[in-house]
C-alpha positions as CSV (number, residue, x, y, z in Angstrom):
1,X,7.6,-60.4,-48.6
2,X,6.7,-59.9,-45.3
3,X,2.7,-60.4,-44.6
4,X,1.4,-58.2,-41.0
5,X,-1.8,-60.3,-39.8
6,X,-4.9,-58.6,-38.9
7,X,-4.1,-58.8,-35.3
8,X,-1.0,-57.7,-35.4
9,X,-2.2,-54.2,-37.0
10,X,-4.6,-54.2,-34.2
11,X,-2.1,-54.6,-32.1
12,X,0.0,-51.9,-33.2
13,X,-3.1,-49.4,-33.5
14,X,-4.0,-50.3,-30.2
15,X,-0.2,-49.6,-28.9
16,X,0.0,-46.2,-30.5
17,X,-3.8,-44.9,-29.3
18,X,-2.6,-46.1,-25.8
19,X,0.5,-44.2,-25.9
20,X,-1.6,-41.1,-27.5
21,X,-3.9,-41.6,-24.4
22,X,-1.0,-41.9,-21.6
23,X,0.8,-38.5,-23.1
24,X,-2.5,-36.7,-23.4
25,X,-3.1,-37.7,-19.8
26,X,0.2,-36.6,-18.4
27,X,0.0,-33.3,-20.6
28,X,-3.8,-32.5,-18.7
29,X,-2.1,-33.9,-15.4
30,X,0.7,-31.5,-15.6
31,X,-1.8,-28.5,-16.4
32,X,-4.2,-29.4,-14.0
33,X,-1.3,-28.7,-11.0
34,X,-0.6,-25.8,-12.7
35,X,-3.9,-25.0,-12.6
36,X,-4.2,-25.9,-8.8
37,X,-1.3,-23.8,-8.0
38,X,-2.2,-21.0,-9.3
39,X,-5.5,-21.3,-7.7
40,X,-4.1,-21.9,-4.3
41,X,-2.0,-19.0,-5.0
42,X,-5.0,-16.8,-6.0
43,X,-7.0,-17.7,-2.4
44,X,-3.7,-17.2,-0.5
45,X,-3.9,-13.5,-2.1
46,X,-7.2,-13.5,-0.8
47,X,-6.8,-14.1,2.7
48,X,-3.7,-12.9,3.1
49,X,-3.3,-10.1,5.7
50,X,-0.8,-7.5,4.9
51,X,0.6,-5.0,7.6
52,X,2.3,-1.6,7.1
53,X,3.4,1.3,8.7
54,X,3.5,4.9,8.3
55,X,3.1,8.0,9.8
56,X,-0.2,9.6,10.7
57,X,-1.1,12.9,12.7
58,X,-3.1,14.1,15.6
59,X,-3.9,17.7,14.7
60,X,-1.7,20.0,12.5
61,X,2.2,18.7,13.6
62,X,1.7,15.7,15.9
63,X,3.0,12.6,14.4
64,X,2.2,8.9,16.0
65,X,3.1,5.5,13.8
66,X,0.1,4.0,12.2
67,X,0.5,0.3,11.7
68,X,-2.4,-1.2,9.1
69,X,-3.7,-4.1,7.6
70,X,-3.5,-2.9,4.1
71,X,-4.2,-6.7,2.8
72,X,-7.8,-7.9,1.8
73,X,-7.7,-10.4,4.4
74,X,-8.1,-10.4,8.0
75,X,-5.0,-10.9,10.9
76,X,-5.7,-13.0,13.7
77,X,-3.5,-13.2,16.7
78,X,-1.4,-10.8,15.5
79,X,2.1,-10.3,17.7
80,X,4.1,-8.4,16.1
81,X,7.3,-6.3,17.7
82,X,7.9,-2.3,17.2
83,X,11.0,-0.8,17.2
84,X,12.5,2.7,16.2
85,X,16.1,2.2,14.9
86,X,18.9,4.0,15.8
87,X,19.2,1.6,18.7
88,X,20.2,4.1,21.1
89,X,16.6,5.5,21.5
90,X,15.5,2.1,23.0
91,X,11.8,2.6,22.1
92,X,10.6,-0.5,21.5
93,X,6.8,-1.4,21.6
94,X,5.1,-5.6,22.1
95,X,1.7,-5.1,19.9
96,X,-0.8,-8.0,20.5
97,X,-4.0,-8.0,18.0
98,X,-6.9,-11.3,18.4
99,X,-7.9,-9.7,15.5
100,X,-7.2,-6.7,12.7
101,X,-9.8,-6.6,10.0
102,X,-8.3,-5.3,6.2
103,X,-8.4,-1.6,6.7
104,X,-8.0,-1.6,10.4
105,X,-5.0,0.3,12.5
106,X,-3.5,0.9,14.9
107,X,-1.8,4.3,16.2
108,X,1.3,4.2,18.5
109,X,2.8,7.4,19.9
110,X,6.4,7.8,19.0
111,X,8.9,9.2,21.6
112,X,9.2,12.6,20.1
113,X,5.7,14.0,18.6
114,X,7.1,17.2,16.2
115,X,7.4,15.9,12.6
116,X,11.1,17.9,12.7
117,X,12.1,15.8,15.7
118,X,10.3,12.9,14.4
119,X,12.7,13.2,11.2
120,X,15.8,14.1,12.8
121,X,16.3,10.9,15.4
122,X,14.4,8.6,13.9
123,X,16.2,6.4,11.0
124,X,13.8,3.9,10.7
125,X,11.1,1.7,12.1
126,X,10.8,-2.2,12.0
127,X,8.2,-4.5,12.3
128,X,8.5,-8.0,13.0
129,X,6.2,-11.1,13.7
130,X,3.4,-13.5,12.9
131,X,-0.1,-13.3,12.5
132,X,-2.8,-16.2,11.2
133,X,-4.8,-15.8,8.3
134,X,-8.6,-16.8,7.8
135,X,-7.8,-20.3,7.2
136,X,-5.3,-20.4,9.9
137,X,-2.2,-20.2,8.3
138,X,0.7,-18.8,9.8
139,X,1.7,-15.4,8.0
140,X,4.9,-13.7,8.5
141,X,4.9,-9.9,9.5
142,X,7.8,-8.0,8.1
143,X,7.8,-4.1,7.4
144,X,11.0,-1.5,7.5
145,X,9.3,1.8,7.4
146,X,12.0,4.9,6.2
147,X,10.8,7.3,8.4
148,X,13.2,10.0,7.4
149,X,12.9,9.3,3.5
150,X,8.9,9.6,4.1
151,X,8.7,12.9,5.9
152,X,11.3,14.6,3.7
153,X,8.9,14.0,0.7
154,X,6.0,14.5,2.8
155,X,7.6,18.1,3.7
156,X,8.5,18.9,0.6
157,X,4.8,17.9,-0.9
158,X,3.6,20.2,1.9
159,X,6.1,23.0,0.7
160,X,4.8,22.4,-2.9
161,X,1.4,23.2,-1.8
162,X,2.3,25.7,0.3
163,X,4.1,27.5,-2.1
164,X,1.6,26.9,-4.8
165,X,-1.4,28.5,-2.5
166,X,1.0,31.2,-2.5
167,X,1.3,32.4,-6.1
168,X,-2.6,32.0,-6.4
169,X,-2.8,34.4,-4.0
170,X,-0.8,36.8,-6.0
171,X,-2.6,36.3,-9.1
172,X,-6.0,36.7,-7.1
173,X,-4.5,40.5,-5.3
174,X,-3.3,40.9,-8.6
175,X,-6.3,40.1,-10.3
176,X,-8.3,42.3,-7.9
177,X,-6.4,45.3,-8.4
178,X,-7.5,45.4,-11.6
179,X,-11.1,45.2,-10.7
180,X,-10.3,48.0,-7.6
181,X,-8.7,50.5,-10.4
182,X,-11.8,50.0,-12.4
183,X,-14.5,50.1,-9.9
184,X,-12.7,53.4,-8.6
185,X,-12.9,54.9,-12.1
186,X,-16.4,53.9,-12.4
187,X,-17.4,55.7,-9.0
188,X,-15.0,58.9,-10.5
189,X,-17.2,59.0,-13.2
190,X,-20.8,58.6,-11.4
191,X,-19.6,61.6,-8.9
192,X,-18.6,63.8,-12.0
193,X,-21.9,62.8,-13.6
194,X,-24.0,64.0,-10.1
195,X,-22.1,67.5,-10.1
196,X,-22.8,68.4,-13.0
């Protein structure tokens, strides 16, 4: 029989709670990058301007392009390019920003100001450039607005509206003529009431 020493044991003990420590230390290694990626990711979300476009109004049926920092973070020398697509309207707009806080905009007037001519030669709107973030790192400015696919559902919103202010209308006139049939009986029967 085979007889292990004391020190060998020791040895072996010491081997194994070694190996224990170096996978327990590349486990909490691996977790902590996660852990730092994550959070990197989570202040780049933070700081991270984001800019939009839409359509906005002046007045009742003026429409100008609103271009927003919808992000939570600020844009700094923002340069970004405008231009209406199909190509053969050749409106093309160079907008430089030192600075666009989150919420802020900025209104451009479009070639045509009707929302009907707005719709029908306008297919779409792109954005393009750079802007810095608050720690400044270089962000990428990207945005194809639909402008026809956003005013068709705007007009037909507005229809919807429209058309329900319509029918409450002709529930209240309806609703009324109830009320004018019996305040005119009423009055009948106070005048019948005085003659006699």
């Amino acid at each position: 029989m085979y007889m292990v020493d004391a020190t060998t044991v020791a040895s072996i003990g010491l081997a194994v709670a070694t190996g224990g420590l170096v996978v327990a230390t590349a486990i909490y290694a691996y977790y902590t990058k996660k852990l730092v990626g994550v959070t990197e990711r989570t202040r780049e979300d933070q700081t991270r301007p984001i800019i939009r476009s839409s359509v906005s109004f002046i007045g009742p049926v003026a429409g100008v392009l609103r271009c927003q920092n919808i992000g939570i973070g600020s844009a700094t020398d923002l340069s970004v390019t405008l231009e209406a697509f199909p190509q053969t309207l050749s409106w093309k707009k160079q907008w430089d920003e030192p600075l666009l806080l989150p919420g802020g905009f900025r209104d451009f007037f479009l070639p045509f100001m009707s929302l009907e001519e707005i719709k029908s030669k306008i297919d779409f709107i792109l954005l393009t450039g750079e802007c810095k973030d608050a720690f400044g790192s270089k962000q990428t400015v990207y945005d194809k607005f639909n402008v026809k696919d956003y005013l068709d559902k705007l007009i037909s919103a507005k229809m919807r509206v429209v058309e329900s202010r319509d029918e409450i209308l002709r529930d209240i006139v309806k609703g009324t003529e109830g009320i004018k049939k019996s305040l005119d009986d009423i009055k009948r029967t106070l005048e019948d009431r005085e003659e006699t």
